[in-house]
C-alpha positions as CSV (number, residue, x, y, z in Angstrom):
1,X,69.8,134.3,161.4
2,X,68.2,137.7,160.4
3,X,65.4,139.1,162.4
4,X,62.5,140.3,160.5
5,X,62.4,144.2,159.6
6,X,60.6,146.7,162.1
7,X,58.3,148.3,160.5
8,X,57.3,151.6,162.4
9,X,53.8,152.8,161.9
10,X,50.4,151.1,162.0
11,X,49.6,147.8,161.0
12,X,48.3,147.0,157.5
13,X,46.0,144.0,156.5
14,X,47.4,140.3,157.0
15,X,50.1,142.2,160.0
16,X,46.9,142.6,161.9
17,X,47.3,139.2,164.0
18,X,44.3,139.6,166.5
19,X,41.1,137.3,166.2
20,X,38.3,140.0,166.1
21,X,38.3,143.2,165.3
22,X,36.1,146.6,165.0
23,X,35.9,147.8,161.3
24,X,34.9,151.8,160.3
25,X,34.6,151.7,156.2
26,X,36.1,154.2,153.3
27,X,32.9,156.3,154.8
28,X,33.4,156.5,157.9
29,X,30.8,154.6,159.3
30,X,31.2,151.8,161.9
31,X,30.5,148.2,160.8
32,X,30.5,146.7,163.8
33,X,32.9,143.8,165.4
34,X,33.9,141.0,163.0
35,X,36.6,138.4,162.3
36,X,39.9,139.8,161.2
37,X,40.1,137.8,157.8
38,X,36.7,139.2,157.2
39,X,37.6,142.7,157.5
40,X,40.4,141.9,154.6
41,X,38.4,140.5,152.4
42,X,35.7,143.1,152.8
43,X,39.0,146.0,152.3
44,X,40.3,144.0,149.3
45,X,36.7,144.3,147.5
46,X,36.9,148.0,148.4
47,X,40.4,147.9,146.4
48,X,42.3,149.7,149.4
49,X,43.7,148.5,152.4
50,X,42.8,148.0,156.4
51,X,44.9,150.0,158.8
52,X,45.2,149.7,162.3
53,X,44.3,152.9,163.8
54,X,43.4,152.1,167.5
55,X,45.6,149.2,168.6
56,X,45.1,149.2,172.4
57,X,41.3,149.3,172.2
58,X,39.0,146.1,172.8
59,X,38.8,145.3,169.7
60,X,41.1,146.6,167.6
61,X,39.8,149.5,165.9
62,X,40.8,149.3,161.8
63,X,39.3,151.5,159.1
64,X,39.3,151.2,155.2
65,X,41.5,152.9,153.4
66,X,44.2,154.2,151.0
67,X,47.5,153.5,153.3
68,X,50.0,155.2,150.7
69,X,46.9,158.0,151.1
70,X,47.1,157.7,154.8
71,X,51.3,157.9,155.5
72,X,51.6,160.9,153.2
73,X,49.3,162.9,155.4
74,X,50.7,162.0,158.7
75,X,53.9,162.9,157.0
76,X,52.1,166.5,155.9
77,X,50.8,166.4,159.8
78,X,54.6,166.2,161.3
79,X,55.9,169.0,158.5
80,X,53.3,171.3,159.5
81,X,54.5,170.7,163.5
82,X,57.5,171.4,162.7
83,X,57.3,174.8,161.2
84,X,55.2,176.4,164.1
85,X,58.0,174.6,166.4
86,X,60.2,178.3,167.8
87,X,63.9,178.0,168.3
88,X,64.9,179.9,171.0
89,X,68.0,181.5,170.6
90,X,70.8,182.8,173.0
91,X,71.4,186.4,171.3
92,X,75.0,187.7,172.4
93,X,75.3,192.1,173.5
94,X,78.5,193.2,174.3
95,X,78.6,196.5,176.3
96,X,81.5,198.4,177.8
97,X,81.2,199.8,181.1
98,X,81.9,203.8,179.8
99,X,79.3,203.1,177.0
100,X,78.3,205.9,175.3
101,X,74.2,207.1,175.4
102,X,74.1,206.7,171.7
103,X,76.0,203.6,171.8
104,X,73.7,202.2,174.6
105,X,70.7,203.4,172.6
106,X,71.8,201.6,169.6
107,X,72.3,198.3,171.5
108,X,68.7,198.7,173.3
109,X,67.4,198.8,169.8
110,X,68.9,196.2,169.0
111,X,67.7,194.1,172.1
112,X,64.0,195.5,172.1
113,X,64.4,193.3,167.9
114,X,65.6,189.9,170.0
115,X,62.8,190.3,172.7
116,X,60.3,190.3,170.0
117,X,61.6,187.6,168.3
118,X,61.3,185.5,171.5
119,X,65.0,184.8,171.6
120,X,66.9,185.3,174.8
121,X,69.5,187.7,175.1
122,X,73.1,187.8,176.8
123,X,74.2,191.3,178.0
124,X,78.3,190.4,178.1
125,X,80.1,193.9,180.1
126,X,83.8,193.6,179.0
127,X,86.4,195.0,181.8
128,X,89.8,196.1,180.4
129,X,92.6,197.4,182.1
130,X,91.9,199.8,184.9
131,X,88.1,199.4,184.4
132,X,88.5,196.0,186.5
133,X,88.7,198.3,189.2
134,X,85.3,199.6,189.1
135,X,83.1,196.5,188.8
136,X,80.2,198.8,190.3
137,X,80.6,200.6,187.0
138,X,79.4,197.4,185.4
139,X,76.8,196.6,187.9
140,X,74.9,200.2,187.5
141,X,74.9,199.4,183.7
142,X,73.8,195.9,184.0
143,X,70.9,197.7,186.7
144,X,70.3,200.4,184.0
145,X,69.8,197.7,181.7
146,X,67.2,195.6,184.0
147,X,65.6,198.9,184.3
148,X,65.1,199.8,180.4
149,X,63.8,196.5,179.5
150,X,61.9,195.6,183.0
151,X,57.7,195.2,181.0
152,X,59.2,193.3,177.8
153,X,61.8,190.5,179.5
154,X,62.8,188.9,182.9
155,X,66.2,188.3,183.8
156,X,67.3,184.5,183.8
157,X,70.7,184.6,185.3
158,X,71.4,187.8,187.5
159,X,74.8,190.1,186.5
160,X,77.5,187.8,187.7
161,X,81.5,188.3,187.1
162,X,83.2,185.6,185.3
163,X,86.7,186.6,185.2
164,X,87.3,190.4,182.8
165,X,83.6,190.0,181.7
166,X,80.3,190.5,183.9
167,X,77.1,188.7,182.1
168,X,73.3,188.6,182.5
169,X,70.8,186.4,180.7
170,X,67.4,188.0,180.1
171,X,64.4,186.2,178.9
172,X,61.4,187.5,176.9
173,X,58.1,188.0,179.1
């Protein structure tokens, strides 16, 4: 046997199964407690329908009202949380460790645009060759770095080597 459809979302005149409950009209104003079947009828005269809105009270609380009305602006409710809702995003620099000042200046610039963004940014150094030798090359860039951008973001995950590459996460403040 098939079990009945879930329906998500208040419930709507004759799925309201509880004795008594506390009915608010199309105007807002409270009617008082009264029997459930009652509160129908006096919702089907109105010509719109009774919603559940406060379930776990005692009574039930249900109002009045246009329910097609009703779940179209929830829906505009959740749309609306949605699009103030930030994504943060893990923005990738790569940086060599005999970077030119230009070439570092250009990168900053570019950094100073993800901080204000409010995305997070990855400063990858990339060793090759002889350079592997040096890793305190890397370090005093990866310092410099910390430095320059110390009042606009906080470093997450502090310059670390992982294999030919050195990497520190820094967070917007």
């Amino acid at each position: 046997m098939q079990a009945p459809p879930v329906k998500d979302g208040p419930r709507i005149n004759e799925d309201i199964r509880v004795p008594r409950v506390l009915l608010i009209d199309q105007n807002g104003e409270k009617q008082g407690i009264m029997p459930t079947p009652s509160a129908i009828e006096a919702a089907e005269e109105a010509g719109l329908d009774l919603v559940e809105i406060v379930p776990n009270a005692d009574p039930p609380v249900v109002k009045i009202m246009d329910f097609g009305k009703f779940k179209f602006q929830e829906q505009k409710k959740k749309n609306e949380a949605r699009k103030r809702q930030k994504v943060v995003e893990i923005k990738e620099i790569k940086l060599r460790p005999n970077i030119d000042t230009h070439d570092y200046d250009v990168k900053a610039k570019a950094m100073h645009g993800f901080f204000e963004e409010g995305d997070k940014v990855k400063v990858t150094l990339r060793f090759r060759g002889r350079e592997l030798a040096h890793p305190e090359l890397g370090m005093k860039l990866l310092q410099r770095v910390k430095a320059d951008f110390e009042e606009v973001a906080k470093v997450e995950y502090e310059p670390r080597m992982e294999g030919k590459q050195m990497i520190m996460i820094l967070a917007p403040r």
